[in-house]
N, C-alpha and C positions, 0 to 999 in steps of 0.2 A: 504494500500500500504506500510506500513513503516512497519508494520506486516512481512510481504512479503518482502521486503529488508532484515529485521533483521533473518528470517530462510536464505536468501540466504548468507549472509556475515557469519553466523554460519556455514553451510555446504562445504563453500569455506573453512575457518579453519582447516576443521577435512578433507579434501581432500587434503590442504594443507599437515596436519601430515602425512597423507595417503603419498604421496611423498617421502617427510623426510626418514622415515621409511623404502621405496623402494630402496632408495638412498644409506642408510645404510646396508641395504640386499645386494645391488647390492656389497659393498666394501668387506662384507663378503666374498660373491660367490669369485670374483676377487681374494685375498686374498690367497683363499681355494686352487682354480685353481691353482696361480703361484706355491704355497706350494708343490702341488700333482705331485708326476713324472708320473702318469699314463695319457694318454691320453679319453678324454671324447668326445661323438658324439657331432657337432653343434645345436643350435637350430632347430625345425622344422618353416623349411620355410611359413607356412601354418596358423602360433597364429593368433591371435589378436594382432593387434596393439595396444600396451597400449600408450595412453595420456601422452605427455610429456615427451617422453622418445625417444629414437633411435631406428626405429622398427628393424633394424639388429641386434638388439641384447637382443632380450627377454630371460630372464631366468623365471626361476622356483624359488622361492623366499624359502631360507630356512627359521625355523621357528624361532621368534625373540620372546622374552615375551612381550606381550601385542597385539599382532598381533592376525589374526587369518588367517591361511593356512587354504584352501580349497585344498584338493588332486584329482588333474582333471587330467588326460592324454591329451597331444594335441591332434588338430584335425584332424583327420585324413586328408590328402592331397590329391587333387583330381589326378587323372591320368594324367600325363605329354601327350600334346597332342601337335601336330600343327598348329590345326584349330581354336585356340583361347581359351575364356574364362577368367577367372577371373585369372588361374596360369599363363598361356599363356600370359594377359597381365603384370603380374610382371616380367615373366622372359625378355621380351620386352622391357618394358616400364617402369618398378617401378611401384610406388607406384598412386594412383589418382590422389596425389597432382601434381606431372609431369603433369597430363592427363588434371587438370581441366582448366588452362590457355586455353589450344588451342581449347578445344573441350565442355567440359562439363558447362562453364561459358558462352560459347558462343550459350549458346539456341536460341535466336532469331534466329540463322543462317536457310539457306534451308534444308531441311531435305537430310540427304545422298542420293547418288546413291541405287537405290533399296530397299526405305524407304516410307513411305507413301506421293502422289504424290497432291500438292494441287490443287482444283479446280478453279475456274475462281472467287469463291467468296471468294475463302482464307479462307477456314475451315478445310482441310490437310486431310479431306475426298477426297478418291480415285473412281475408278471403282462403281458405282450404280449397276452395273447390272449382279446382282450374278442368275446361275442357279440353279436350284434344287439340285445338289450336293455341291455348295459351293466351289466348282473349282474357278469359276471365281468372286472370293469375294467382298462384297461391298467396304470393306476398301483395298483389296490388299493383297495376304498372305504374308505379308512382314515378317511373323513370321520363314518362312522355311528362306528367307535369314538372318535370324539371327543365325537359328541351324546349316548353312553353315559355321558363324562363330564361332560356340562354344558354343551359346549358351545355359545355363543351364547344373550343373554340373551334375555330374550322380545321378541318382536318390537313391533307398534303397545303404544300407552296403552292400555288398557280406555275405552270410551267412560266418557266423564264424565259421571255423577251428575246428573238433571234437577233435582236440591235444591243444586247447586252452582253454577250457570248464573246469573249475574247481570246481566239487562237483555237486549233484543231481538236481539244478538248470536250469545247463547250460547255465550260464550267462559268457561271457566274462570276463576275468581277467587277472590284469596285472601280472606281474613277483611276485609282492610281493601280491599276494591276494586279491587287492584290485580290484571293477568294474573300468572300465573305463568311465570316463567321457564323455569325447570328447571337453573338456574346458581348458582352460590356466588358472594356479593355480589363478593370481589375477584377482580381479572381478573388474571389473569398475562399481560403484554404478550408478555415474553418470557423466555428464561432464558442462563445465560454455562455454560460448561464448569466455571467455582471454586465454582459456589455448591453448599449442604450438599444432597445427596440426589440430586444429578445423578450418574447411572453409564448410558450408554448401551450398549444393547449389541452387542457387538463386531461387525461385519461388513468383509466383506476381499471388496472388488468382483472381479469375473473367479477368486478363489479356487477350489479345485476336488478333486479329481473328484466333489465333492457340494456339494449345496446347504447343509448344515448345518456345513461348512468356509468357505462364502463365509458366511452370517448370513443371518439371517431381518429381511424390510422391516418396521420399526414406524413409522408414524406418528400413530399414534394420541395423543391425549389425555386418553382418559378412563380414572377411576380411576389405579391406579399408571403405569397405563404412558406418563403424562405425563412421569415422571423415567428412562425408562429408552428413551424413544425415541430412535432414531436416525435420523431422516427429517422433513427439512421438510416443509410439505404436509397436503394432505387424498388419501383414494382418492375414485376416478370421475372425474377428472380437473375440468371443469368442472362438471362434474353436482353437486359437492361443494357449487356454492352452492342448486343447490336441496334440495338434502337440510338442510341450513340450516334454510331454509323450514320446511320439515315438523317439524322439531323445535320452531323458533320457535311454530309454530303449535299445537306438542301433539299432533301425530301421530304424534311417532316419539321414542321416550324420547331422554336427549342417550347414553345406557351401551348403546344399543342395539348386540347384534353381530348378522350374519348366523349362520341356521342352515346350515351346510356338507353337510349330507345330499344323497347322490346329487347333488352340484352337479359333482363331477369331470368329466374327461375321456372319452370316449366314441373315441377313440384319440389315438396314443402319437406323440407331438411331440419322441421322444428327444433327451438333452443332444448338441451334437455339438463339433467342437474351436474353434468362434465364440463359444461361450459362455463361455470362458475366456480369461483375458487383456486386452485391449483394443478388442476386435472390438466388442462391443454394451455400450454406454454410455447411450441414450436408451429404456431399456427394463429390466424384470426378465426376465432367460430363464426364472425359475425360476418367473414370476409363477403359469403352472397347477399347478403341482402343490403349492399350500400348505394344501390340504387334507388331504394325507397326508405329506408332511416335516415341516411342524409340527401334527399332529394334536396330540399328547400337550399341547405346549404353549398350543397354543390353550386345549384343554381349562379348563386351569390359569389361565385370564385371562390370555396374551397376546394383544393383538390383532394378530395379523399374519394379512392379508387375499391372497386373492388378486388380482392386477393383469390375469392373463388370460384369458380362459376359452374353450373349447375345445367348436365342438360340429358335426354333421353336420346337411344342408340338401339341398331342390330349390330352385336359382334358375329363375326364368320369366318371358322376357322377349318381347316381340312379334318383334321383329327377328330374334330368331333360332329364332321357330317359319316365319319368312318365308325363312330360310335352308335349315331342318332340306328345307323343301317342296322348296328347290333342290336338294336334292342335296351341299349343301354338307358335310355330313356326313349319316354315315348314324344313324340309331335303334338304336343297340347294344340295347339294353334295360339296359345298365351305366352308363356314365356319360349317355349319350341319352335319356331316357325318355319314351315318348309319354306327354302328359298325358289322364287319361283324362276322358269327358263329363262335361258339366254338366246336371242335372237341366232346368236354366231353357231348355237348348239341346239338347235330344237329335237325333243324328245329323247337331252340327257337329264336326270335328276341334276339337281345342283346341291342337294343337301339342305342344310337346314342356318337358320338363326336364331339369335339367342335374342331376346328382349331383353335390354336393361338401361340400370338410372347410372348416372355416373358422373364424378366430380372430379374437375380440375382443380389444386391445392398449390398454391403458393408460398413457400417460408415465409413468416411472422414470427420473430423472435422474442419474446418477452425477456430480457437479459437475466434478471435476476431470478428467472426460474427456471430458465435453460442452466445456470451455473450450479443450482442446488440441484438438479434430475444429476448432473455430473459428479457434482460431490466437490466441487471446486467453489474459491470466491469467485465473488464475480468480477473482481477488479484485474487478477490472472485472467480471464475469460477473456476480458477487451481487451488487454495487453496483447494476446497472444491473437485474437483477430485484425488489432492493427496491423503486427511484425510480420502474420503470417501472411497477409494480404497484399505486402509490396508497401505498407502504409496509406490503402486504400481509403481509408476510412477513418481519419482524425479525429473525427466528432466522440468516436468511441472512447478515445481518452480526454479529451478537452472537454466534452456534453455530457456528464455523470449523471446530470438529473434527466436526460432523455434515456427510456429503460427500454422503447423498443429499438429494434434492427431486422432491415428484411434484406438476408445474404443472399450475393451474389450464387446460389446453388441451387439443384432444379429440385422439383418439388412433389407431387407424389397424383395419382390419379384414382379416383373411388370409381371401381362396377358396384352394382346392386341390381342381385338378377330376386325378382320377388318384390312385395310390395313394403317399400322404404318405411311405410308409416311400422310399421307389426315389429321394428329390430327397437321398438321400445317397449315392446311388451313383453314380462319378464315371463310370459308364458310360453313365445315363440323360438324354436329352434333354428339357433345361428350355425351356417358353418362357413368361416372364414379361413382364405389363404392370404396372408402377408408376404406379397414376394418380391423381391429388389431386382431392378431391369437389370438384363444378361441381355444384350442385344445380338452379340456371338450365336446363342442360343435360343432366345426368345423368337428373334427374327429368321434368322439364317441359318438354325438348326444344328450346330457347330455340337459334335458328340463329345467334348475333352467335360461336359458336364451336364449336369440334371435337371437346368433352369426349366427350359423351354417341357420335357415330359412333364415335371413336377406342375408347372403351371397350369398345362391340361388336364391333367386330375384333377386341380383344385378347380377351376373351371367346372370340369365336369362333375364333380362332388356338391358344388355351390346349385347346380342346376335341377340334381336331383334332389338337393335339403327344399328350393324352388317350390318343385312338382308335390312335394308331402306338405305343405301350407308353408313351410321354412321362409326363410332367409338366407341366399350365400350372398356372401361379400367377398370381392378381390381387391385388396388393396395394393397396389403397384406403388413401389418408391423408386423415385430417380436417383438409386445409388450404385453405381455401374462399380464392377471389381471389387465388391465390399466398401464401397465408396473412396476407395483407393485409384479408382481410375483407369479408363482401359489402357491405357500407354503401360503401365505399371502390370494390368494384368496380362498382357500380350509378353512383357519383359521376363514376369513367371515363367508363362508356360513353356520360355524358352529354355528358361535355366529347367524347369523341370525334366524337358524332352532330351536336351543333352547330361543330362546328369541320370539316365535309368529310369525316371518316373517312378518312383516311389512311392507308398500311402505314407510310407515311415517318413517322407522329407517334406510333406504335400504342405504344411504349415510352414515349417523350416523355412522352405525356398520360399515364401512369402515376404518371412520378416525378413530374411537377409536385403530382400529388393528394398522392400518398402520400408522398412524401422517397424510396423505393428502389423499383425496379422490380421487385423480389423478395424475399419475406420468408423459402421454405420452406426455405433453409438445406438442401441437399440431403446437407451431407456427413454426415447423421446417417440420410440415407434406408438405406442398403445395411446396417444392423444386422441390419433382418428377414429378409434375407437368408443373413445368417450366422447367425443363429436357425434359418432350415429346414436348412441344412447345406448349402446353396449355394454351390459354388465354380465353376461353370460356367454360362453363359447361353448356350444356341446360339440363341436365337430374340428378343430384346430390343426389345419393340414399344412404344419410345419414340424420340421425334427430339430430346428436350432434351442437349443437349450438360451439362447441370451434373449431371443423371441420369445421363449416363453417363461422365463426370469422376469422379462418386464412387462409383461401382459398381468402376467397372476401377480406382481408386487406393487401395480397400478391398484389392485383391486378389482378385478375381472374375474370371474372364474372360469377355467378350464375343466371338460368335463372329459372329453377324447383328443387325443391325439394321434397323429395317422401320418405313418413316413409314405416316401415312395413304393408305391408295389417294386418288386425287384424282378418284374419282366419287364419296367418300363426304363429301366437304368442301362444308359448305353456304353457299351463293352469299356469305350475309352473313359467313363464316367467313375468307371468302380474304383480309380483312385482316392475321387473326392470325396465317394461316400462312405468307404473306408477308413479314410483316414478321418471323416467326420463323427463318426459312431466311437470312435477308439477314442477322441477327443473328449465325447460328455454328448454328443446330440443324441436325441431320443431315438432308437430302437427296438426292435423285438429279437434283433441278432445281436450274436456276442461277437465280438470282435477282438482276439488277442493280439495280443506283439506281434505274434508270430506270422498270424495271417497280414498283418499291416505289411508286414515287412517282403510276403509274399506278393503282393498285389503290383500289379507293375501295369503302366500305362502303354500304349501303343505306341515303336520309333517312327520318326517321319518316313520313313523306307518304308513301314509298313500298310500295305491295303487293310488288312484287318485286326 
């Protein structure tokens, strides 16, 4: 901790100098200006608000020795309108700081007029009873009363001007040659809790029986809502450096918001008693419904996004139209669907589809309770996502009073084959498989392991718990290689295939590559869990022992657990399940030394 004090009292210094030096810039410009008889355009209304300064009056900093200019063109400003938005509220209202007294500090308040309407239990869920189009939404499309007011600024640039194209590129350019930006020359590295203009807004993690008791996620940047954020981070998880990209490039303004229209729910993911309290900390539970809890405010220029989104699907997979043929389940026409012909093949079967609800999840970090699921402070935690980041992320050690962060890492996907509401009823049989992408295997069938079989059973297991009234659930995490990374796990199987493949070295050759033999930290896994309302698994079709360490230590109960059949493990696979059983993962085989040591992988020489 006193580590951590001593970089932040350093960085306050040289942010400190950073002023000074602003200061002195600014006396210049002033100076320059009274000197000059010619008249100069104002600033654009549209910068960034810099930190401790007067946002009326941003310049463009000439360059001083020891400084360093960055040459950014302003932001482009969005279209002067009358129906709102983030300009519409300046030219109105000012700045946030006007705004956050009556309206945005007062979250606990009722949710606006034509904002999402609470129910009798006070969870801010609206309407249940959405039809087949999504008209009459489960949560309310409170999204269109938002785009009534503004908002979301307009989306791409307008194509640029073939009179403004300069040289074989055709990249935009300014007057003197240079690209344009779309940024204000000073950069804000970062910001401290003391300096003038910083007022974040409140949020109280697991707080409840509403989302507008706990706070709305900001982390945005642009325009005001740089001073009033409370969330390290970018949204989309790592997708956020190519979105980067497209701005860098001129395709995507840097003020740009989503349009929220009809992007809702398609059904109802209600609050249950895991989303308060401690239960889910590597996630927003509230992340789908910020279409209509903060419609009004969006409106108004805040940017608070949504993190989850919520839609229905037919999965179709070969394997199990090779199953549907067995008999292995029947063709309900409900969750079973024959698939029907294909013009290119008429009068071949095409097998069958699966019916299901399914969620995209984006990291949400609540710091301080991602550091205790670890067993670590949490002031280690941000250190070590600074240093390990490249120093991505400054705010982590300078911004102690902002507790979330939404990392650069990807994020996880929910199937739900069966009907989503009944996995809160502590009546109905769940059977869930937690599986981490294997793209090797998943996609491309790759036999060195048991992703891709194991996945299909659990599929197919979830479809049959389905067809008896059940529940399966698939939950997919985007943890490639043990979240070690495929570079990493491609670099294994090298050393393993030249060194005899062995069950006895199968962890070994892990950690020599990589320093741990596991990165996916599973006690953050069992969140999504307490997100569907899950307190029972009768059917747990995984064999990892740290999967089901942190499921049953969440407080879940497991009732079965279920490896892979062993006609579905492919020949070169038997290293890894070998040497997984001999380790502590659940079996019904013994597995000694001996056999470990016998198990041997296929040479690359080898066809079989």
């Amino acid at each position: 901790m006193a580590e951590l004090q001593q970089v932040l009292e350093l960085l306050k210094k040289l942010d400190a100098r950073q002023e000074e030096l602003a200061a002195q810039i600014e006396t210049i410009k002033q100076n320059q200006l009274t000197s000059s008889s010619s008249s100069h355009p104002g600033p654009n209304p549209s910068t960034y608000p810099v930190i401790g300064s007067t946002p009326s009056t941003p310049t463009t900093p000439a360059h001083v020795p020891g400084t360093e200019s960055i040459p950014c063109s302003s932001i482009p400003s969005s279209p002067r309108t009358t129906s709102g938005g983030v300009e519409q509220l300046r030219l109105t209202r000012g700045s946030f700081s006007s705004l956050l007294p009556s309206s945005l500090l007062s979250l606990s308040s009722s949710p606006p007029n034509g904002s999402a309407t609470a129910t009798a239990t006070g969870t801010g869920v609206g309407n249940a009873n959405a039809d087949a189009n999504g008209t009459n939404t489960p949560y309310g499309n409170l999204s269109l009363e938002a785009a009534s007011h503004g908002a979301g600024a307009p989306g791409r640039l307008s194509p640029p001007n073939a009179s403004n194209h300069d040289g074989a590129d055709g990249k935009d350019k300014d007057k003197d040659g240079k690209k344009k930006g779309g940024y204000p020359s000073r950069v804000v590295l970062t910001t401290y809790p003391s300096q003038a203009g910083i007022n974040p807004i409140p949020i109280n993690w697991g707080a409840g029986p509403t989302a507008r008791e706990r706070g709305p996620v900001v982390c945005s940047r642009i325009k005001s809502n740089l001073l009033i954020r409370n969330s390290i981070g970018a949204h989309s998880g790592s997708y956020s450096i190519y979105r980067a990209l497209s701005i860098a490039m001129g395709q995507l303004r840097t003020d740009w918001r989503p349009d929220l229209t009809n992007t809702h729910p398609p059904f109802v993911l209600p609050p249950t008693e895991g989303w308060f309290g401690d239960k889910i900390v590597s996630f927003d539970p509230w992340g789908a419904m910020s279409q209509e809890i903060w419609a009004k405010e969006y409106a108004e220029g805040l940017d608070v996004r949504p993190t989850i989104s919520q839609t229905k699907a037919h999965i179709k997979i070969e394997e199990l139209d090779v199953l549907a043929r067995k008999g292995e389940f029947p063709i309900d026409g409900d969750i079973v669907i024959k698939s029907p012909e294909l013009a290119a093949f008429p009068g071949v079967d095409q097998g069958v589809e699966v019916n299901t609800y399914k969620a995209a999840v984006d990291p949400v970090w609540y710091l301080p309770g991602v550091a205790a699921r670890l067993g670590i402070d949490e002031s280690i935690l941000r250190r070590a996502l600074f240093e390990d980041t490249g120093g991505m992320y400054p705010e982590l050690l300078t911004r102690p009073d902002i507790k979330i962060f939404l990392p650069p890492i990807g994020g996880m996907t929910i199937y739900i084959i069966g009907d989503p509401a009944k996995l809160q009823d502590p009546s109905t049989e769940v059977t869930c498989r937690p599986h981490d992408s294997c793209s090797g295997s998943d996609v491309f069938g790759s036999d060195i392991c048991t992703c891709r079989p194991y996945l299909i059973f659990g599929i197919s297991e979830a479809i049959k718990c389905a067809q008896r009234g059940g529940v399966g659930v698939i939950v997919y995490l985007q943890r490639e290689g043990r979240s070690l990374g495929e570079v990493i796990k491609y670099m294994v199987y090298n050393r393993r295939k030249r060194g005899g493949d062995s069950a006895a070295e199968y962890f070994d050759n892990t950690e020599r590559v990589a320093g741990v033999k596991d990165a996916r930290h599973q006690v953050l896994m069992p969140d999504v869990l307490h997100f569907l309302g899950i307190k029972r698994i009768d059917n747990l079709i995984s064999m990892s022992n740290m999967k089901y360490d942190a499921i049953v230590g969440s407080g879940i109960e497991v009732v079965n657990r279920y490896e892979i059949p062993d006609e579905l493990i492919p020949a070169d696979g038997r290293v890894e399940i070998d040497a997984k059983i001999q380790s502590g993962y659940f079996s019904k085989k013994q597995v000694t030394d001996e056999i470990v040591r016998a198990t041997k992988g296929r040479d690359w020489g080898e066809s079989s």
